[in-house]
N, C-alpha and C positions, 0 to 999 in steps of 0.2 A: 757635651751630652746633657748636663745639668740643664741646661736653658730648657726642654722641652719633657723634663722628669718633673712629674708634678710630688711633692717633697708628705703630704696628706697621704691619707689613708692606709692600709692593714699592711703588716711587716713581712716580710719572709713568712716569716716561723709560724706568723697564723694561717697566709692563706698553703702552705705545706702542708699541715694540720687538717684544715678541712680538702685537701689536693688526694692525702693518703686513706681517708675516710670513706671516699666514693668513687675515684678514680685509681684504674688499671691500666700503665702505659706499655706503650709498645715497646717490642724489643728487648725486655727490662724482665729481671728477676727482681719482683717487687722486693724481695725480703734484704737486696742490696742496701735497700732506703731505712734502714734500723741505722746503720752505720755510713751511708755514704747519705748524704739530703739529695733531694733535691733541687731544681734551680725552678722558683718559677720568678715568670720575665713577664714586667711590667708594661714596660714600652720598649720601642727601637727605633734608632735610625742611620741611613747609611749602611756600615758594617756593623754597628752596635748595637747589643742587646743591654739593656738594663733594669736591674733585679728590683726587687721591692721597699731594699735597704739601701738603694744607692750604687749599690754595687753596677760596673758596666762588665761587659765581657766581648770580645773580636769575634765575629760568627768566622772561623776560620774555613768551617765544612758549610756555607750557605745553606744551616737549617736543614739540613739534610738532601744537598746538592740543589735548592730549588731557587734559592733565591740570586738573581744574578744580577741586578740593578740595584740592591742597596732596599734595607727596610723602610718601611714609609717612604718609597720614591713619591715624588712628587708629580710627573708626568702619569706615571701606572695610577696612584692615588686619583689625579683627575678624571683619566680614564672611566674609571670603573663609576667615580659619584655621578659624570654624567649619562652615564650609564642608566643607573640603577633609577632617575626618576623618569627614562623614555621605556623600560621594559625588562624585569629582573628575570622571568621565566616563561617559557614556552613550548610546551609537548614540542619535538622534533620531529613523529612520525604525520603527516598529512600536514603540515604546517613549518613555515622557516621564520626566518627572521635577518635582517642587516646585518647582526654583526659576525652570526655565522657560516654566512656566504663570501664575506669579506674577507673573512679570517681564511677559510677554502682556499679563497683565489690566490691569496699571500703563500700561504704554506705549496699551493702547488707552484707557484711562480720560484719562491726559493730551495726547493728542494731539489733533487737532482732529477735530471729529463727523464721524462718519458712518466714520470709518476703524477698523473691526472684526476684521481678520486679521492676523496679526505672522507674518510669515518671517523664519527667523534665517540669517545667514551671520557669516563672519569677520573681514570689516572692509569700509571705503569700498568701495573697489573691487567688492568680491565685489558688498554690495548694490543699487549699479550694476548688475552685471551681469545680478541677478535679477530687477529691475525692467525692464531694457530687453527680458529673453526672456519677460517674464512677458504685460508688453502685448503684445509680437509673437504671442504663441500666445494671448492670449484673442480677436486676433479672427481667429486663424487657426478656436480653438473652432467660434468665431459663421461661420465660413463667410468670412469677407472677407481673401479669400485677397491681395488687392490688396494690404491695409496692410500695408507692408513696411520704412519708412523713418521716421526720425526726426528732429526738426526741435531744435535747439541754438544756444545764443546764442554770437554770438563771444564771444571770449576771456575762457569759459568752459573749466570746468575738473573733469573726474569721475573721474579714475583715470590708472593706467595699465596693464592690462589692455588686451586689444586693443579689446574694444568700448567702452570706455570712453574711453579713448583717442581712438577714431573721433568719439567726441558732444564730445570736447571741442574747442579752438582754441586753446593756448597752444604756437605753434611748439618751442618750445625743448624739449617733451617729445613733441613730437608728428610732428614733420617729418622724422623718420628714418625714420618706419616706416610713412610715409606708403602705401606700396605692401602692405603687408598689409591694410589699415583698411575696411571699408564705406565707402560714401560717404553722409554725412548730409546733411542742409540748414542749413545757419547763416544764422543773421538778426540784423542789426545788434545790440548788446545797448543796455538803457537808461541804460550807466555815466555817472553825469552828469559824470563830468572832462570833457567832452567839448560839455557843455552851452555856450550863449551867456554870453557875459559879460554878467552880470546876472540873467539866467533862473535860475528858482527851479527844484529839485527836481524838483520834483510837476509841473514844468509840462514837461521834458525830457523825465521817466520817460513822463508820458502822451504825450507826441510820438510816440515811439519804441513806441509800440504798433501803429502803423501799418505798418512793415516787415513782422511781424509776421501781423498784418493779411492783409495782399497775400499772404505765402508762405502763408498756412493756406486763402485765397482758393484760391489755383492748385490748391496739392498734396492739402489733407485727405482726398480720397478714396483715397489712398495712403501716407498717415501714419500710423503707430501714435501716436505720444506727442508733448508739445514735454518735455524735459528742463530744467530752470531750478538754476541756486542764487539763493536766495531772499534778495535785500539785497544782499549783498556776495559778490564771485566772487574768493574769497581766494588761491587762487594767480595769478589772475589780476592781480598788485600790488596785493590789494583794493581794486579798485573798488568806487563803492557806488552806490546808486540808490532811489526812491521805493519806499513800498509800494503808491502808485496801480496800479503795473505788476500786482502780483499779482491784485489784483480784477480791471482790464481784462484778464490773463491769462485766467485763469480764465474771466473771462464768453466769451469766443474759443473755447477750446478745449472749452466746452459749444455755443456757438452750429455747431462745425465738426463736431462727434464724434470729437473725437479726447482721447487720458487728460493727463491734466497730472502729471508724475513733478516733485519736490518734492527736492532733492538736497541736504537740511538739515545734510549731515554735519561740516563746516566751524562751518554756522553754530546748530547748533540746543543746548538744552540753557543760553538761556541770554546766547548770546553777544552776540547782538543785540539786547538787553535789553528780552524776553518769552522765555520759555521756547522755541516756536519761532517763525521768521523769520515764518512764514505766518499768523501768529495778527494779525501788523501790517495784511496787506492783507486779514482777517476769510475767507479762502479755507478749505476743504478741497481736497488733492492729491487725486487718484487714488491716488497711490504718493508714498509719504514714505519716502527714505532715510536712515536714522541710522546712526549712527558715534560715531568719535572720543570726545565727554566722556561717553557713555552708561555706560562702563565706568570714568568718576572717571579715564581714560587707565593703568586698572591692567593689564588683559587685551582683548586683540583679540575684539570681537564689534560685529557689524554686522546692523539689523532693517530690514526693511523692511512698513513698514504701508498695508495696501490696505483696501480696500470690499468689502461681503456681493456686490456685483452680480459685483467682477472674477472672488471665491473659485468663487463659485455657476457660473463659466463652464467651471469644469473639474472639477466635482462631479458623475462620471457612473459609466457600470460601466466594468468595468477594459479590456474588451476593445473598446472604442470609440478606446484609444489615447489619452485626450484630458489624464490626468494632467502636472501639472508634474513632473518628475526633477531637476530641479539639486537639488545636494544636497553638501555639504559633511563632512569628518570628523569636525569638533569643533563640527559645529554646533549653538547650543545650549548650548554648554558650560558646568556646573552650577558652576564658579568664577567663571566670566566675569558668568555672570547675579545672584550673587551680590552681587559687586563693582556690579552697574546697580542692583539692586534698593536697596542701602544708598545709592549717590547720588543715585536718585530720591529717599530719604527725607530725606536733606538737606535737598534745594531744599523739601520737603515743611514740616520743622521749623525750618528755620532763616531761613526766607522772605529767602532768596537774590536773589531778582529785587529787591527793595527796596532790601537790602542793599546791591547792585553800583552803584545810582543815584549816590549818592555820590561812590563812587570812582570813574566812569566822567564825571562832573562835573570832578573834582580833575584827571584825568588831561588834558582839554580846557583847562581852565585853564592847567596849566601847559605844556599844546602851543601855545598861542594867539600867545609872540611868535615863532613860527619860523614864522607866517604872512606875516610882513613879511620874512623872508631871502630876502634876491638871490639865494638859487639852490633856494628850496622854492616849487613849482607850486601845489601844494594841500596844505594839513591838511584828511583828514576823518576822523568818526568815523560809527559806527555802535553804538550799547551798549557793551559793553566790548571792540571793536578800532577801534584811531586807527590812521590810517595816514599819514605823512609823505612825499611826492613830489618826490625832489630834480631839478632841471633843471639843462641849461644855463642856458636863455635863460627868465627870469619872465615875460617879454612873451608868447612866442608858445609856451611851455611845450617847447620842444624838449630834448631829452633830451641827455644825456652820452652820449656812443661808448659802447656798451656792455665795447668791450674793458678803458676806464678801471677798471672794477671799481669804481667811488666806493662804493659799499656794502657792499662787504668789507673797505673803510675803516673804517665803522663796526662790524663785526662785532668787528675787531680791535680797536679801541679800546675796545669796550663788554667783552670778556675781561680786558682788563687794569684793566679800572675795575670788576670784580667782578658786569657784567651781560650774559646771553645775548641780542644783539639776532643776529635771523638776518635781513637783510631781501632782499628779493625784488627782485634785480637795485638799483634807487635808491630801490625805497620800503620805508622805515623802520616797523616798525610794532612797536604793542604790543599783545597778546591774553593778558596774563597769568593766570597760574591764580584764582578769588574770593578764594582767602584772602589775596592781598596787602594789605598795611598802606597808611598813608597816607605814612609815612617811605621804604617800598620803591618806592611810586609815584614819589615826588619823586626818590629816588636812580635809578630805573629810566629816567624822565623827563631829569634831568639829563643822565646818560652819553650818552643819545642826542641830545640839544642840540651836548654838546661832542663828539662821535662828528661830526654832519652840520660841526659849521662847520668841525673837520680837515679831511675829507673834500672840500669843496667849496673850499675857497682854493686 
């Protein structure tokens, strides 16, 4: 890492200094920063991030799920510079451009059949939000002025925007603002932490299609969409669950008429080892949300892909009123598509999905004895994210006080051991970027061993 750390300029502790002076970060109870610092990150490359002191750290959770080629790739890197001197920006409404026609044609070519139309926005959120007005106004189009509501899994998770917000269920982002939100329908999810002792999978996920069931029974004459993440509901402490759900999904919200939105942003691209989540339960969405690794995690842009039937609903003359308007500044953006277009190419040449087998193998392997620790609930995986479930009690799986912070335990220990673990209240997980090594695995894997058993004595 040293070779490309330049050793000059201002130290940790000063540019902290002026970081806590004017900036307010996400996520973050600033007043943590009296006692816990900061990390601010110099440069990176590959998996590594490194500090202003020298310090390096393993981006274990890809920067927050996005980056999946490795920092400063070199290939995304070229992308984007020749980019930037043929054309950095361009209104998207009355006007196109090459790289976001190109990027279209890719994304409809790779995604699963029958999804023909690519809307761009500028990240998770946004394409939430254009999918949840998108279904509401096609069947306001079609006359069915009734559908009005939308139907979400608990502790489920789509943004934070305010309609996104409202489809999701994870209190801790959501219960503040409770009194702006629509009110949706939540129906039990298929997370199998939840399953019988003993009970496989496939047999929980299909259980739990019956809640389900019952609420598209009552409501669908008054339902636009059910909204899902597909596998694993990743803020959610990654939960995971069958791909049964997705088919029996799907066959429901054809048998009720109502759209299936597909909120891949999390997991798609890959992570769930196929390219996306949905291709496991053999479905077509109505509406596929992408995000996050589309852009290699270089630039904010966010697509969502529909059906010729949704487009054709608002394919009319101008004075009928019936056009979609959401519409964003950058959307579109002729660097951002740039940077999608050379990751798709990757997964393309470099047959990525094989590749990640391996290492998504080794990473289970060496999670496997923390199966047996007196205070880890569950190991599970999903492709390439494991997730680790620390408990109180192993018997009845009850949790730690949330106040204890046990997982900012490991957070802390995994900084001082040279690896970014961020985990999600007690679960531990890894979703690191493809290009990690088999040595980065094991040292990535380790810190978090020795991170839980501090953590929990």
């Amino acid at each position: 890492m040293t070779d490309f750390i330049e050793k000059n300029g201002p130290s940790s502790e000063q540019m902290l200094a002026r970081d806590l002076n004017v900036l307010w970060h996400p996520c973050s109870q600033m007043k943590d920063h009296e006692n816990l610092p900061l990390t601010a990150i110099k440069s990176a490359k590959g998996a590594w991030l490194e500090d202003f002191d020298g310090n390096r750290y393993l981006d274990a959770i890809s920067s927050w799920w996005v980056n999946i080629f490795g920092h400063t790739n070199p290939r995304i890197n070229q992308a984007v510079k020749n980019q930037i001197d043929q054309l950095e920006h361009v209104i998207l409404a009355g006007f196109s451009h090459e790289p976001a026609i190109h990027l279209a044609e890719k994304l409809v070519e790779i995604t699963p059949d029958g999804l023909s139309k690519c809307f761009y926005a500028d990240n998770g959120s946004s394409a939430v939000e254009v999918a949840l007005k998108m279904s509401f106004h096609y069947w306001r189009n079609l006359g069915q002025r009734q559908k009005t509501r939308f139907i979400s899994l608990n502790n489920g998770y789509h943004g934070e925007t305010l309609g996104t917000l409202a489809l999701g269920d994870v209190a801790l982002y959501k219960e503040t603002y409770a009194p702006l939100l629509m009110e949706c329908l939540t129906v039990k999810s298929p997370d199998c932490y939840h399953r019988a002792e003993g009970q496989s999978w496939q047999d929980y996920s299909r259980q739990m299609i019956e809640p389900m069931r019952q609420t598209l029974e009552q409501h669908h004459h008054e339902v636009c969409a059910v909204f899902f993440e597909p596998l694993v509901q990743c803020a959610g402490n990654m939960r995971m669950y069958h791909p049964i759900y997705l088919t029996l999904l799907r066959e429901l919200c054809d048998e009720y008429n109502v759209h299936l939105i597909a909120d891949e942003i999390a997991v798609g691209f890959g992570r769930t080892g196929t390219l996306f989540a949905c291709e496991q339960g053999n479905i077509t969405p109505d509406f596929m949300c992408l995000s996050k690794g589309l852009t290699g995690g270089y630039l904010p842009l966010s697509a969502v892909l529909t059906t010729q039937q949704v487009y054709d609903a608002f394919y009319d003359d101008y004075e009928n009123l019936t056009a979609f308007l959401h519409s964003h500044s950058y959307t579109g953006n002729p660097l951002a598509c740039a940077a999608a277009l050379e990751t798709i190419s990757i997964f393309e040449t470099d047959n990525i999905i094989e590749k990640n087998k391996p290492k998504s193998q080794l990473i289970a392997n060496l999670s496997q004895e923390l199966v047996d620790h007196p205070h880890v609930a569950e190991v599970r995986q999903t492709g390439m994210i494991t997730a680790i479930e620390l408990c109180k009690n192993k018997t009845t799986k009850k949790a730690y006080p949330w106040q204890e912070r046990r997982g900012l335990r490991v957070y802390q220990h995994g900084l001082k051991n040279e690896v970014l673990l961020r985990p999600l209240g007690d679960v531990v997980y890894f979703m690191p970027p493809y290009v990690i090594s088999e040595d980065e695995i094991e040292l990535m894997v380790n810190v978090a061993k020795q991170g839980i058993h501090l953590a929990t004595q």
